[in-house]
C-alpha positions in Angstrom: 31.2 4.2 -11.8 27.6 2.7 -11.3 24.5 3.0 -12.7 21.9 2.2 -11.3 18.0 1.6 -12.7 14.7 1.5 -10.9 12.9 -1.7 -11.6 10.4 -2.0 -9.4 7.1 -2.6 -10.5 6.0 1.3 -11.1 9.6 1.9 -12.8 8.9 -1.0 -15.1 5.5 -0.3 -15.7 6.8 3.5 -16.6 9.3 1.7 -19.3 12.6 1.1 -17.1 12.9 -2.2 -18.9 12.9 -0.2 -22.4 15.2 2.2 -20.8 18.3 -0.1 -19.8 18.2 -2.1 -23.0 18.8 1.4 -24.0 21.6 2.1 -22.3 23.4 -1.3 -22.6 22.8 -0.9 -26.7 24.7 2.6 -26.3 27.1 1.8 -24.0 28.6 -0.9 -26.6 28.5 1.4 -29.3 31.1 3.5 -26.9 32.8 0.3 -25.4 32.1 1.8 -21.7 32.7 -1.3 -19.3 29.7 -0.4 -17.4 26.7 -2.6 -17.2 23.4 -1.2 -15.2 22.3 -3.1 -12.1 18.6 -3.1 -11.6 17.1 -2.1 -8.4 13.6 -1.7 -6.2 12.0 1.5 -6.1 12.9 3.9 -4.2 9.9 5.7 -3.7 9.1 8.4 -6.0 7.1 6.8 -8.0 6.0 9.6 -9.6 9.2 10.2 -11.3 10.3 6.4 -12.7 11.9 5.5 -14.5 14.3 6.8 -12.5 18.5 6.1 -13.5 21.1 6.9 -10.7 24.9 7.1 -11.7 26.6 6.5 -9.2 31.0 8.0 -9.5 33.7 6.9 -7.7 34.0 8.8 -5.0 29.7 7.8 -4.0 28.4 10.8 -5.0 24.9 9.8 -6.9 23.6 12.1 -10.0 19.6 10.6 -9.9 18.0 11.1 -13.2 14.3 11.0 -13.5 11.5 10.4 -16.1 14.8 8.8 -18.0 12.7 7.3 -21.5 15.1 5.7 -24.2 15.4 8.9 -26.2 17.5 10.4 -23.1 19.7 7.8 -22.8 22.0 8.8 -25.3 22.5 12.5 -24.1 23.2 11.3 -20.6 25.8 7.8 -21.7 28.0 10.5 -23.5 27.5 13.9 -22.3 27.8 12.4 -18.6 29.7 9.6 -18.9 32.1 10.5 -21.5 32.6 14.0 -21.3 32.2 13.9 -17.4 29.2 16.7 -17.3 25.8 16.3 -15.9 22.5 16.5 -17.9 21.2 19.1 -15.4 17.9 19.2 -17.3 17.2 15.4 -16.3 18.4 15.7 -12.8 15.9 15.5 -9.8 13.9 18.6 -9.0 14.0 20.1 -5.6 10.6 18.0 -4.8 12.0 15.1 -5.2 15.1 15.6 -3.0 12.8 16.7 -0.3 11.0 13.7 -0.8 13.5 11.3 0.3 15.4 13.5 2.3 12.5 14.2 5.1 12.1 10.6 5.9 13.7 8.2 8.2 14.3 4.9 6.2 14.9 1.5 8.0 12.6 -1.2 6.3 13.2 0.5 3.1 16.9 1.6 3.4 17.9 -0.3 0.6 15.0 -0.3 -1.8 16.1 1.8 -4.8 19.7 1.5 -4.0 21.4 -2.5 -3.9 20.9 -5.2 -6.9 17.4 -7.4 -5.0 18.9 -10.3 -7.1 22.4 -10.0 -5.4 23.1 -11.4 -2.3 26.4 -10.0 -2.0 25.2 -6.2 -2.4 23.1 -7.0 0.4 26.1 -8.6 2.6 28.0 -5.9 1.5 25.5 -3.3 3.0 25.6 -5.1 6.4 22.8 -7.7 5.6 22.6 -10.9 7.9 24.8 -9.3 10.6 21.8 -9.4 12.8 21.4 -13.0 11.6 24.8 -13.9 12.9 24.6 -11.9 16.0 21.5 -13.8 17.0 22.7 -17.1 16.7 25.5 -16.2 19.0 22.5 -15.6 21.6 19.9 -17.0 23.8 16.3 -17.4 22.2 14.9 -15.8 24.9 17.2 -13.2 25.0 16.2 -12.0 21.6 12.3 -12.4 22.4 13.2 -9.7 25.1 15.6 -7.6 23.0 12.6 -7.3 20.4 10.4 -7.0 24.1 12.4 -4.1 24.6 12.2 -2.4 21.5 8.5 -2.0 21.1 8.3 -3.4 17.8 4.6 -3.3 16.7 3.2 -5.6 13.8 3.3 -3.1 10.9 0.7 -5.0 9.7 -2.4 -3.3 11.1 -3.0 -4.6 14.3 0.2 -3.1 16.3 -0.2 -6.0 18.3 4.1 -6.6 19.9 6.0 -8.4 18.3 8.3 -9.6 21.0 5.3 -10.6 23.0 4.0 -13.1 20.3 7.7 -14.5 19.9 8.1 -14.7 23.6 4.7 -16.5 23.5 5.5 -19.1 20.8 8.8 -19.9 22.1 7.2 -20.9 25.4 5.2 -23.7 23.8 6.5 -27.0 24.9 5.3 -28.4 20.8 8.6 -29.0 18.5 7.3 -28.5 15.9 7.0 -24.6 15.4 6.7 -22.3 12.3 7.3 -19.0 11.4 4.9 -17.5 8.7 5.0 -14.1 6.9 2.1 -12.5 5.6 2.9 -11.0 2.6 -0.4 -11.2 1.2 -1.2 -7.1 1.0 -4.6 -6.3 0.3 -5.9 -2.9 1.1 -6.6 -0.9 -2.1 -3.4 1.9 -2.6 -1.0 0.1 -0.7 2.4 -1.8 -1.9 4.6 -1.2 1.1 5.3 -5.0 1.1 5.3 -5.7 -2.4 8.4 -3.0 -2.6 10.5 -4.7 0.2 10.0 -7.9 -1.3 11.1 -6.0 -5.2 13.1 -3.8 -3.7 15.1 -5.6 -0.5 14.1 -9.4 -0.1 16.8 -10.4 2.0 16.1 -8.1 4.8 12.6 -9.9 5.2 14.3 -13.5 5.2 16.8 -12.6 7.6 14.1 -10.8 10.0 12.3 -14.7 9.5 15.0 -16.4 10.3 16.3 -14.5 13.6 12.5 -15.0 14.7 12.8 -19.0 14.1 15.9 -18.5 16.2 13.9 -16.8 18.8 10.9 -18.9 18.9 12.5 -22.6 18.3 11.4 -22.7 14.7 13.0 -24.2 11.8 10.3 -23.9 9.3 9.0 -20.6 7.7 6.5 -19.7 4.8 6.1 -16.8 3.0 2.3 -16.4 1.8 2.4 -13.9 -1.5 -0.3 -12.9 -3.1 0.3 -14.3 -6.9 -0.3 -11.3 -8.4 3.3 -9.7 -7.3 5.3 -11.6 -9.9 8.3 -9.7 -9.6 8.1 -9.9 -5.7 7.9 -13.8 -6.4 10.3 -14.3 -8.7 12.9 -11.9 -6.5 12.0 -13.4 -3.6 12.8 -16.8 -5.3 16.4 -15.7 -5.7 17.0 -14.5 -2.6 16.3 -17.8 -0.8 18.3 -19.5 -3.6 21.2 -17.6 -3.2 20.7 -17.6 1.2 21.2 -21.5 0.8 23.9 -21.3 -1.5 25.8 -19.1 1.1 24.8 -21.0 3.8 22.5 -18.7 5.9 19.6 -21.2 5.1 19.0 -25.1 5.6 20.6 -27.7 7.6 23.2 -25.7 10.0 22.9 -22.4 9.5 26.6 -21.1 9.3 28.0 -24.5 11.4 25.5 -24.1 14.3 22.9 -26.4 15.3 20.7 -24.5 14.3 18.6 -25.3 10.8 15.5 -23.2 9.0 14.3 -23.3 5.7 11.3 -21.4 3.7 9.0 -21.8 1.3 6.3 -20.1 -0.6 3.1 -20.6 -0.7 1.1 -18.4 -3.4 -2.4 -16.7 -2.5 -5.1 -16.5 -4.5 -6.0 -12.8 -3.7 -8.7 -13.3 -1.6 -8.2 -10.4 1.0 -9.8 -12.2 4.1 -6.4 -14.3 4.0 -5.0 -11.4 5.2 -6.1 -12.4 8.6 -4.2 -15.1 10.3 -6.5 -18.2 10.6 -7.6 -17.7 6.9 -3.8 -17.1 5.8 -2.7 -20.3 7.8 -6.1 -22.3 6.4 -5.3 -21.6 2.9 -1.5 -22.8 3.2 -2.8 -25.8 4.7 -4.4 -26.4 1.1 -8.0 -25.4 2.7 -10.7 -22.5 1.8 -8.9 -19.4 3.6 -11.7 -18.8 6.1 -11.3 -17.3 9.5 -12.2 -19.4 12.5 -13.3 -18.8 16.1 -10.3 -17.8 18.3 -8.9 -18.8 21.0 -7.0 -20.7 20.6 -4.8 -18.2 18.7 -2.1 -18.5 16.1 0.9 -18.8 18.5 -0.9 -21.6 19.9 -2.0 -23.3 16.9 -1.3 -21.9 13.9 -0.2 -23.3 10.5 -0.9 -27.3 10.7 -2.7 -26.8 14.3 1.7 -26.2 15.9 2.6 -22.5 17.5 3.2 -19.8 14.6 5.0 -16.5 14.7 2.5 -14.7 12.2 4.0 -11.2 11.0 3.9 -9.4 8.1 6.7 -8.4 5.8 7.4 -4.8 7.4 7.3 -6.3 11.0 10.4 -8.5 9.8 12.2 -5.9 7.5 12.8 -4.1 11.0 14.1 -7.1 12.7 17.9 -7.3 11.6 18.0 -3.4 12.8 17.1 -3.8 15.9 19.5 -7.1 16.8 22.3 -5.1 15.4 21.9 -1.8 16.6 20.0 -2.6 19.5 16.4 -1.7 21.3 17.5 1.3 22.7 18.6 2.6 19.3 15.7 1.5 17.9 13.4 3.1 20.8 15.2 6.5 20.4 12.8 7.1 17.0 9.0 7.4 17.1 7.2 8.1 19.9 6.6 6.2 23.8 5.5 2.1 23.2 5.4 3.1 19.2 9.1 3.2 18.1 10.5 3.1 14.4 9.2 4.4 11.6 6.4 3.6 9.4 6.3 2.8 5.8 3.1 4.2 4.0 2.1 4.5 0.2 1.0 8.2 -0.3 -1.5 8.1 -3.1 -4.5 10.4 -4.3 -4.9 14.1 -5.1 -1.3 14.9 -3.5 1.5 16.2 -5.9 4.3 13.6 -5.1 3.2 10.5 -5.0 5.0 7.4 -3.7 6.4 5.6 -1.1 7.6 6.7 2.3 8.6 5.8 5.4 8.9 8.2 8.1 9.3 7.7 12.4 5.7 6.8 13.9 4.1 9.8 15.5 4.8 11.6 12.3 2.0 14.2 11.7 -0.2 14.0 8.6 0.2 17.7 8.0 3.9 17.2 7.6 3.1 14.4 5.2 0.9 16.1 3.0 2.0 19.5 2.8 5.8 18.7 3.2 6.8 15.3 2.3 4.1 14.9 -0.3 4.4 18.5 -1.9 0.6 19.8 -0.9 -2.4 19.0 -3.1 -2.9 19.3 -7.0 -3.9 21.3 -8.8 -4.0 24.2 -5.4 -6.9 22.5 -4.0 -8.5 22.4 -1.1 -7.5 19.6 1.4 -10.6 17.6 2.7 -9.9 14.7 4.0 -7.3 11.5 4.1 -8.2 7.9 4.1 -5.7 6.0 6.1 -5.9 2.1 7.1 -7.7 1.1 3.8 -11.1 -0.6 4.2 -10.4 -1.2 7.5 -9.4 2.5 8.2 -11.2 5.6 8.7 -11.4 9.2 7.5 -8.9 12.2 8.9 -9.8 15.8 8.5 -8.6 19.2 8.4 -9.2 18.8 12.4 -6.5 16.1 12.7 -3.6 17.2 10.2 -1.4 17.6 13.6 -2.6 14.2 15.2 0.9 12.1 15.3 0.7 9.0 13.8 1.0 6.3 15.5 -1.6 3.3 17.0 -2.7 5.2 19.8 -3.1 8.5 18.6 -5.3 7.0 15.9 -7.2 4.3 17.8 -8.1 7.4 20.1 -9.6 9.3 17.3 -11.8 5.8 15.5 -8.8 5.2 12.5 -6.1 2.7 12.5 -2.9 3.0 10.3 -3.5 -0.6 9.3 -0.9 -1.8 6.4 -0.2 1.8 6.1 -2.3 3.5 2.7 -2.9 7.2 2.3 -5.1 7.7 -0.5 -5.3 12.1 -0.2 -8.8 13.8 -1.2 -9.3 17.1 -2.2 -12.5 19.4 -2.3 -13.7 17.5 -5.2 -14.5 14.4 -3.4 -17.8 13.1 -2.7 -16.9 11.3 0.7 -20.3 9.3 0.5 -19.1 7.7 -3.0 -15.7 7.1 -1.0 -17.1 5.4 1.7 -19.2 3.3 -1.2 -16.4 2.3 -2.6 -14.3 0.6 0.2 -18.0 -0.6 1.3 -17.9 -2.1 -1.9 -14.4 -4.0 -2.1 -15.4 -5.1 1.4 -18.4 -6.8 0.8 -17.2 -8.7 -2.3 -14.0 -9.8 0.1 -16.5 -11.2 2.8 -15.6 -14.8 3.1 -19.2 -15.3 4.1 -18.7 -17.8 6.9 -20.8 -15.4 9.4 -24.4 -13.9 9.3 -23.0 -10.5 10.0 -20.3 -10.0 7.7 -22.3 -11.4 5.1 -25.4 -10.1 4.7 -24.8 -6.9 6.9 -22.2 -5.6 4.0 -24.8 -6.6 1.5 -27.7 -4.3 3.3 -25.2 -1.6 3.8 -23.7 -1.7 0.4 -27.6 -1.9 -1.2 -28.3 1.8 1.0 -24.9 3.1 0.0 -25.9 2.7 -3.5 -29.3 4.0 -2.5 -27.9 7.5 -1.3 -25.5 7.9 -4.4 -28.0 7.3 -6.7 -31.0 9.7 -5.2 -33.0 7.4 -3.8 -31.7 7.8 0.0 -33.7 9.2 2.8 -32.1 10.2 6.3 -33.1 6.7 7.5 -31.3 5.1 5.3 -28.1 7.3 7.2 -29.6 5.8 10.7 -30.1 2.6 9.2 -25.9 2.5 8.6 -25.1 3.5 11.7 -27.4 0.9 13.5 -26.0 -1.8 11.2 -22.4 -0.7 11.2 -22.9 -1.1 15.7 -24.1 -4.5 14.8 -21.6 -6.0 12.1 -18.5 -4.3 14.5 -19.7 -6.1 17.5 -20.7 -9.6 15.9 -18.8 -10.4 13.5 -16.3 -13.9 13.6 -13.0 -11.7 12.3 -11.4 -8.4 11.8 -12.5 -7.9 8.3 -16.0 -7.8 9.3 -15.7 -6.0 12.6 -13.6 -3.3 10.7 -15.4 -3.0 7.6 -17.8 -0.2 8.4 -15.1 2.3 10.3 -15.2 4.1 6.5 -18.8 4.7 6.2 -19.4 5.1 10.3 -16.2 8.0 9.7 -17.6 9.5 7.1 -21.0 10.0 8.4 -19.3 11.6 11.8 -17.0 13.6 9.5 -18.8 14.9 6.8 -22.5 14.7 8.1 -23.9 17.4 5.8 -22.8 15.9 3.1 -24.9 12.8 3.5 -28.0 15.4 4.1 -27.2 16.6 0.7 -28.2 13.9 -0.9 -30.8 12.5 0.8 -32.6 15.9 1.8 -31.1 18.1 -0.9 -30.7 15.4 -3.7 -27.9 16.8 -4.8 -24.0 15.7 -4.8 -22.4 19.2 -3.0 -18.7 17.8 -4.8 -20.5 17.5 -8.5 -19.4 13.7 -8.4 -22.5 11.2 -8.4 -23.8 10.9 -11.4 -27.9 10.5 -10.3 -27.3 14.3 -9.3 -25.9 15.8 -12.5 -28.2 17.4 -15.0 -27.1 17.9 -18.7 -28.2 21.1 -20.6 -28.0 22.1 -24.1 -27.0 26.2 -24.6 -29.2 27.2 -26.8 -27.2 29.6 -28.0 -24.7 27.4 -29.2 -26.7 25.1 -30.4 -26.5 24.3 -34.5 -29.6 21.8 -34.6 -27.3 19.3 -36.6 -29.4 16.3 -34.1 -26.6 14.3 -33.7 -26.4 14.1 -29.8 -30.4 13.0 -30.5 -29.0 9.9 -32.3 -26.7 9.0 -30.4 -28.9 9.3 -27.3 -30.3 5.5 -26.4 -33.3 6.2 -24.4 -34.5 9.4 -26.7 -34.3 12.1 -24.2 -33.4 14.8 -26.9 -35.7 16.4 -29.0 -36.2 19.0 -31.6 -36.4 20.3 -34.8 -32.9 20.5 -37.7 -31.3 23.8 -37.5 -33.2 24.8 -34.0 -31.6 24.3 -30.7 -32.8 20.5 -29.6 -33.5 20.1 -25.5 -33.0 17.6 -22.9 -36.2 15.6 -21.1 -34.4 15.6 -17.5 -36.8 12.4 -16.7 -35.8 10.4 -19.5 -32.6 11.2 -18.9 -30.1 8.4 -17.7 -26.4 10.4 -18.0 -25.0 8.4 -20.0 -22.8 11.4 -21.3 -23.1 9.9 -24.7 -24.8 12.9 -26.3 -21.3 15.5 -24.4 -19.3 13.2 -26.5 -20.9 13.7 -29.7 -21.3 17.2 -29.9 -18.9 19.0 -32.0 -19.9 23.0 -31.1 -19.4 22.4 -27.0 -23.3 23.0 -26.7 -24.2 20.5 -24.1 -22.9 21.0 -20.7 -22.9 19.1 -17.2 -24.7 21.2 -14.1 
């Protein structure tokens, strides 16, 4: 018998830490000898804290939104008397959840102990390690060739080609660098293989230093995934204690170690030259290119550069080979995808599914449909450095072409779902927003281009837009994409330029119409008082800081609309419902 707790970050944040004290504290009452094994998430986030008991025959009973006052019922109604809570078992949703995806980078997130090397051996980890020291470097640069592995990172650039590349540098001193420093607003695919799996990622690194001639990696974490740190600390503890990192690797001649170097948040370090600047102990700014990373990377020497899903897919494909690996997704984009489903969907989590997956299948299937039975209007995919899918596109496969065809990118892999309620020009403000303050400022584009855009952005939202001000974007947008030094800056208008193209009326709205057509932006709303319900008791006047309500004690007070800033303090203070929000 095992049980097994979710402890990922959202598990822990939803109380799994309070829930296994829990059920250690009642298990000693009982004297059961079980003790629970933490785990990653597994991906329905929207469940945790989620408790699997596992019996002895495999059979898994998964328990969700397990809080400390369940515990009890399931340690000796389940475990004692041998019968099932039913009411705490996982509804239908959830099983579909997991059971419609394809899972290979996060196969054992949610399922092994991340702090026990031996769980990981046990479920096959550093096979591929072993396999691939038993082979040529250049044969596993061309086994990886084969399977058209793409950087799951954004870019989709092949990974096999940049190993190939790297190991064909005649410098000896190579590295081998993982970017683990995840960004994009919604997305934690890394941060959960890291919680979840760690080993998988340091094996993929270290079958890449075997390919490329590398016996240095680093692992560049953004310091604000603790948990990843500290998990990821352990692993590479317990890899040299076993032998499958340091000097002679398992008795061959071959040696690799890794470190890690902790980011400071800044998401320009996501792109390569900044990420390798700021290990290097400088300001993580990008710099002219060529020459590229797997020339000079890290410490001006060649650099494999992928990011922590590119690796997690590594040991797969070296044990079960390319073809295998080639037989899911679709032509030149094989695998799966991991993405974090977010927004107005009704399961929410973490998925991974093959590429050329479509978004209706997604939404509607995988995620459940929208909340609340809303309307479906659009889906934000790549992040900041995405673009906007419509109703138009819900059968599109995804996968880099498709997308690329179409102006989006699946980038690190977010979905953040809207519904009808949306206003897509306050979307596009937002990532506009989060990219500007990112800009690393080194070039005249970047910089001051997201400035101007953001400052006409805020312009529209607030009423004061004209349909120049939607030109003026689009002009500037041509501009900052064509000029800009790196790929933050060249990517940072596809939300706004998508938005416009997509949802053109809706920009009208607001600067032709001044008017908000989803009710969001607050410049657009007007409050009212019903005079009907009205009791004259002038508290919403008092509380009002600019005095834009007026009237007489025991008559129904009013509203000066151009004194008016919408603070909402006035809703707030009413106690008869009088004042309402058109």
């Amino acid at each position: 018998m095992r049980i097994v707790i979710g402890q990922g970050s959202c598990g822990i944040a939803s109380g799994a830490k309070k829930t296994a004290i829990e059920f250690e504290k009642i298990l000693g009452e009982h004297s059961l000898p079980y003790t629970p094994v933490p785990a990653g998430c597994i991906g329905l986030c929207y469940l945790e804290p989620i408790v699997d008991i596992v019996d002895e025959s495999g059979n898994v009973f998964r328990y969700v939104h397990i809080t400390p006052d369940k515990v009890r019922k399931i340690v000796e109604y389940h475990l004692i008397k041998g019968e099932p809570v039913l009411e705490y078992l996982i509804p239908a949703s959830g099983e579909n959840f997991l059971n419609m995806q394809t899972r290979i980078a996060l196969a054992n997130c949610g399922i092994i102990n991340p702090e026990d090397i031996q769980e990981y051996i046990a479920a096959g980890g550093y096979e591929g390690m072993k396999k691939a020291l038993s082979m040529w470097s250049e044969a596993i640069c061309d086994e990886i060739s084969a399977s058209n592995l793409r950087g799951r990172g954004g870019g989709g650039f092949l990974a096999g080609t940049k190993w190939n590349q790297v190991r064909r540098q005649m410098e000896p001193v190579k590295y081998v660098v993982c970017n683990a420093d995840e960004g994009d607003p919604g997305a934690f695919m890394d941060r959960s293989i890291m919680e979840g799996d760690p080993h998988k990622m340091l094996e993929g690194m270290i079958i890449a230093g075997i390919a490329s001639g590398a016996q240095e990696g680093y692992i560049y974490v953004r310091a604000e995934y603790p948990l990843a740190v500290h998990r990821l600390r352990v692993a590479i503890k317990q890899a040299e204690e076993a032998g499958y990192l340091g000097k002679n690797i398992l008795g061959s001649d071959f040696s690799f170690s890794i470190k890690i170097n902790l980011g400071a948040g800044a998401f320009v370090c996501g792109e390569g030259s900044a990420l390798t600047a700021s290990i290097e102990g400088l300001r993580g700014m990008p710099r002219v290119k060529p020459p590229r990373t797997v020339e000079q990377g890290l410490f001006g020497k060649p650099t494999v550069l992928n990011n922590v899903e590119t690796f997690a897919n590594v040991p797969e494909i070296i044990v079960k080979s390319a073809d295998a690996f080639n037989q899911i997704g679709t032509p030149k984009n094989s695998g799966t995808k991991a993405f974090a489903l977010t927004g107005n969907v009704n399961n929410t989590g973490l998925i991974e599914v093959p590429m050329g997956t479509t978004l209706r299948r997604i939404i509607f299937e995988i995620g459940g449909g929208m909340k609340d039975g809303k309307k479906f209007k659009a889906v934000q995919i790549g992040g900041p450095s995405g673009g906007c899918l419509t109703e138009e596109h819900l059968d599109l496969p995804l996968d880099f072409d498709s997308l690329t065809k179409v102006g989006a990118m699946i980038g690190s892999g977010g979905l953040v779902v809207m519904d009808e309620d949306t206003c897509m020009v306050s979307i596009a403000r937002f990532f506009m927003n989060f990219t500007q303050h990112e800009s690393c400022g080194k070039c005249v584009p970047c910089r001051e281009g997201t400035h101007v855009m953001l400052e006409l952005l805020d312009d529209i939202v607030n009423g004061d837009g004209t349909e120049e001000s939607i030109e003026m974007l689009l002009e500037l947008a041509d501009t900052i994409s064509e000029t800009s030094l790196c790929g933050l800056g060249k990517t940072a208008p596809s939300p706004v330029v998508s938005t416009i193209r997509q949802f053109p009326e809706e920009y009208l709205a607001h600067v032709r119409d001044k008017g908000c057509p989803a009710g969001q932006c607050q410049a657009f709303k007007k409050l009212r008082i019903i005079g009907e319900l009205c009791r004259g008791c002038s508290l919403c006047a008092r509380v009002c800081p600019v005095e834009a309500i007026s009237g007489e004690l025991k008559k129904p007070y009013v509203i000066d609309q151009k004194k008016c800033i919408k603070c909402m303090a006035c809703v707030g203070s009413c106690k008869f419902g009088a004042i309402v929000v058109e």
